[in-house]
C-alpha atoms as one frame of an Amber mdcrd trajectory, in Angstrom:
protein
  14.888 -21.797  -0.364  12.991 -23.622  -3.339   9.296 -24.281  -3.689   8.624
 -26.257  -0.893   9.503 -23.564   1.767   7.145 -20.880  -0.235   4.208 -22.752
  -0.521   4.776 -24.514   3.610   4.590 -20.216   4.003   1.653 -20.060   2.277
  -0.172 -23.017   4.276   1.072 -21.809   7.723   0.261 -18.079   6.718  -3.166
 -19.148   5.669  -3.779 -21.499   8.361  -2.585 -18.753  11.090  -4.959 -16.210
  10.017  -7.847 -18.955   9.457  -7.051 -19.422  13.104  -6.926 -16.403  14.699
 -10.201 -15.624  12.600 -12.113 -18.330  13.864 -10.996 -17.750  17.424 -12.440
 -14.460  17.306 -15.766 -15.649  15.891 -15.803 -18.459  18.714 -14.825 -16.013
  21.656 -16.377 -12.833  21.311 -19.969 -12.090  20.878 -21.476 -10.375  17.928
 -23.910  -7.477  18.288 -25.828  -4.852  15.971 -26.439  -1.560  17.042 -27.204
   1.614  14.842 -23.380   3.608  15.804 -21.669   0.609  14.327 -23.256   1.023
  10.860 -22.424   5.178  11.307 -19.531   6.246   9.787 -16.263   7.249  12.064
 -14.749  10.677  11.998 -11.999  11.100  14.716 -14.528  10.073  17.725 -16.947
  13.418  16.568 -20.143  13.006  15.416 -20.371  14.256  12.003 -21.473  17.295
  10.677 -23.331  17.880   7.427 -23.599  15.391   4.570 -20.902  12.431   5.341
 -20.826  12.397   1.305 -18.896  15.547   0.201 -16.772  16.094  -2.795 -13.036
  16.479  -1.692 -10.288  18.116  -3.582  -8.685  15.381  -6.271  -5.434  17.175
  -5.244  -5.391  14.745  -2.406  -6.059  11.692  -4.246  -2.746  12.441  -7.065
  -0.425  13.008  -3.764  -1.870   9.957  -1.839  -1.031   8.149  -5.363   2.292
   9.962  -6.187   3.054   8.611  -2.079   2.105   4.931  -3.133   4.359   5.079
  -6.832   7.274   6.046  -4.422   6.379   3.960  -2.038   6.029   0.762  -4.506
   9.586   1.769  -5.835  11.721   1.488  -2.378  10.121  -2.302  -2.379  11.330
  -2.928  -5.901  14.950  -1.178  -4.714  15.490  -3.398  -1.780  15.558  -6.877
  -3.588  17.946  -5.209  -6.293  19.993  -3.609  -3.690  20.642  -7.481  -2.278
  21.578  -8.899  -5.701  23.429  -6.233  -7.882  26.351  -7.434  -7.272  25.569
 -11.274  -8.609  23.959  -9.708 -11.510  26.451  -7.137 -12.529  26.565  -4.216
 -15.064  22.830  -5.601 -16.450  21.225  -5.049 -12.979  22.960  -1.457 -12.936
  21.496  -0.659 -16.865  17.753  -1.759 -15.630  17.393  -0.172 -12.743  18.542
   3.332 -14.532  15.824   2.624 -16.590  13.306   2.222 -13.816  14.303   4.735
 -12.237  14.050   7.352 -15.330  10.548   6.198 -15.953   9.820   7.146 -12.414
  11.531  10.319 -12.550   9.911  11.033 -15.968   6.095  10.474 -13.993   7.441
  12.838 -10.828   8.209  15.405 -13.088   4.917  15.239 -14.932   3.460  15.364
 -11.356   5.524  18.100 -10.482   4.373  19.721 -14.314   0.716  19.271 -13.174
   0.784  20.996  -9.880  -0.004  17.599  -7.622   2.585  17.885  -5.432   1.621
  21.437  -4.582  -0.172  21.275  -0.986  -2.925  23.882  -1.014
């Protein structure tokens, strides 16, 4: 797979959703109405302010979620090649994954994975 089949991906990935896009434009029928600009909580009207300060509790798990997250799609390609790279491959991904146990235990340290 060389350069040619990426950037044929890239056109027909491109052109797909160029498509589809311009499909919907061209079939359905655009309207304005005052409970589109409204913001959506569950189907229930909203009560009180719909700008309200939230806990920032939330925000370090969501991000400790998305560091973990971001790691399992940097495992997967190594997991495929380790064995063409060898004892090198092995070495760096120890490191990685002490720097990443190194941030969950400051996490862990700061109370952010503590739910409430």
């Amino acid at each position: 797979m060389g350069a040619g089949s990426l950037i044929a991906l890239m056109i027909a990935a491109i052109a797909f959703s160029g498509i589809a896009i311009l499909i919907s434009k061209i079939v359905l029928k655009s309207t304005t109405n005052k409970q589109k600009g409204e913001p959506y909580e569950c189907g229930l009207p909203t009560k009180g302010p719909s700008w309200i300060q939230f806990n920032v509790g939330y925000y370090l798990f969501a991000l400790i979620f998305l560091i973990f997250d971001v790691e399992l799609i940097f495992l997967y390609p190594w997991a495929v090649v380790v064995k063409g790279i060898g004892w090198i491959a092995l070495v760096e991904i120890m490191i990685f994954l002490f720097i990443l146990f190194m941030g969950f235990l400051y996490a862990h340290k700061k109370g952010a994975l503590k739910w409430q």
